[in-house]
N, C-alpha and C positions, 0 to 999 in steps of 0.2 A: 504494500500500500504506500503512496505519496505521502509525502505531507505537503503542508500546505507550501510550505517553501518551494518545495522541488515545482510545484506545478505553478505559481509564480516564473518561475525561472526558466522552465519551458514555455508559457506563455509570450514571458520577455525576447527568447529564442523566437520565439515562430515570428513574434509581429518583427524583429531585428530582422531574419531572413526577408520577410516580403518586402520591408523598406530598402534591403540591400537590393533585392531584386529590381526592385521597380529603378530604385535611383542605377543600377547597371543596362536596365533596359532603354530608358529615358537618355541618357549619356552617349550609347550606340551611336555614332552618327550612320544617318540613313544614305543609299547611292542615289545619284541625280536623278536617276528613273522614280525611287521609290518616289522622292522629294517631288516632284513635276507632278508625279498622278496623285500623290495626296492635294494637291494645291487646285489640282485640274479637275472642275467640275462641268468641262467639254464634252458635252453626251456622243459615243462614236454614233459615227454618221452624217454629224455637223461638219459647217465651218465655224472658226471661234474666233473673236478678233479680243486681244489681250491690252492692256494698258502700257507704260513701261514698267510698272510697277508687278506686274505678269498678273495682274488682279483682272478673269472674266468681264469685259463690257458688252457682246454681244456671240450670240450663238443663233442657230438658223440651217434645219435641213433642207431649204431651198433657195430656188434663185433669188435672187433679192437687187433690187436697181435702189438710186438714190446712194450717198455716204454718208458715213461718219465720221465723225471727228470736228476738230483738228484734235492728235494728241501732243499734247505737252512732254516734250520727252523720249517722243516714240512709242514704238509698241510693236504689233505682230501679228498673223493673221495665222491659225494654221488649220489643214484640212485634215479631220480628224475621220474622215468620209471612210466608204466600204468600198470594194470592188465590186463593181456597178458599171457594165458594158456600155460605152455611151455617155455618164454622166459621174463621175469619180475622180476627175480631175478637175482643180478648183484657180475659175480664172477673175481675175480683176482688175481694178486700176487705182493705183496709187496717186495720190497729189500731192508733189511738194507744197510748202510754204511759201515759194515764187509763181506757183501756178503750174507750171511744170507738171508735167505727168506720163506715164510711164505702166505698161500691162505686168503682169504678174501672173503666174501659173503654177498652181502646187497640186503634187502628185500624194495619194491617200496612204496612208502609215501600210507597210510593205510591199511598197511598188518600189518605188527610188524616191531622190531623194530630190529637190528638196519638199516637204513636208509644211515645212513654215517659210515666214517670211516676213521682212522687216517692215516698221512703218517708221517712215524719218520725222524726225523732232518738229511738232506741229504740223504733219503730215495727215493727211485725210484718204479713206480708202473707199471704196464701193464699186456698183454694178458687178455683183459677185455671178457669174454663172459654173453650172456644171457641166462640164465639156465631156468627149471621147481622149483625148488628150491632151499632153502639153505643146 
């Protein structure tokens, strides 16, 4: 039989191990992958256009005219789409800050690459369509 001590002290044991636990769990640093899809709340299938801050501003499984922005800083677009014969390459257009503008073309996560794509510092992006390819 225990006394009351010993089972104090396995007590103190046990809650000691789970706080070691956690604070070893907690510590772990995670790979860029984990870190990206915990952050990423980009539904596959979408296109997702990102802040510089990498914080979601806009998601969308279809074509979409009109833009966004301007972002402060920059930002990102990426095509988080399926393979989809016809329409799984993701095409748009970017506008600088001078006006300036420029198409863009991203291929759906295991096709190639690239996947994402930049938005330049108070940059605006839109008329997003889903092509055959790039």
């Amino acid at each position: 039989m225990t006394s009351r001590y010993q089972r104090l002290a396995l007590g103190f044991a046990a809650v000691a191990a789970i706080i070691g636990f956690s604070l070893f769990a907690s510590s772990t640093p995670a790979t860029a992958d984990e870190e990206f899809a915990a952050a990423d709340t980009c539904v596959r299938g979408e296109f997702c256009v990102y802040d510089a801050d990498g914080d979601l501003v806009y998601s969308n499984p279809g074509n979409v005219s009109g833009t966004l922005g301007p972002f402060p800083g920059g930002g990102s677009v990426r095509n988080n789409g399926v393979a989809d014969p016809g329409a799984d390459h993701l095409k748009y257009t970017v506008t600088r800050s001078d006006g300036s503008s420029y198409g863009q073309c991203l291929h759906f996560p295991g096709d190639d690459t690239p996947t994402t794509g930049a938005i330049p510092n108070n940059g605006r992006v839109g008329n997003f369509r889903w092509v055959n390819a790039c």
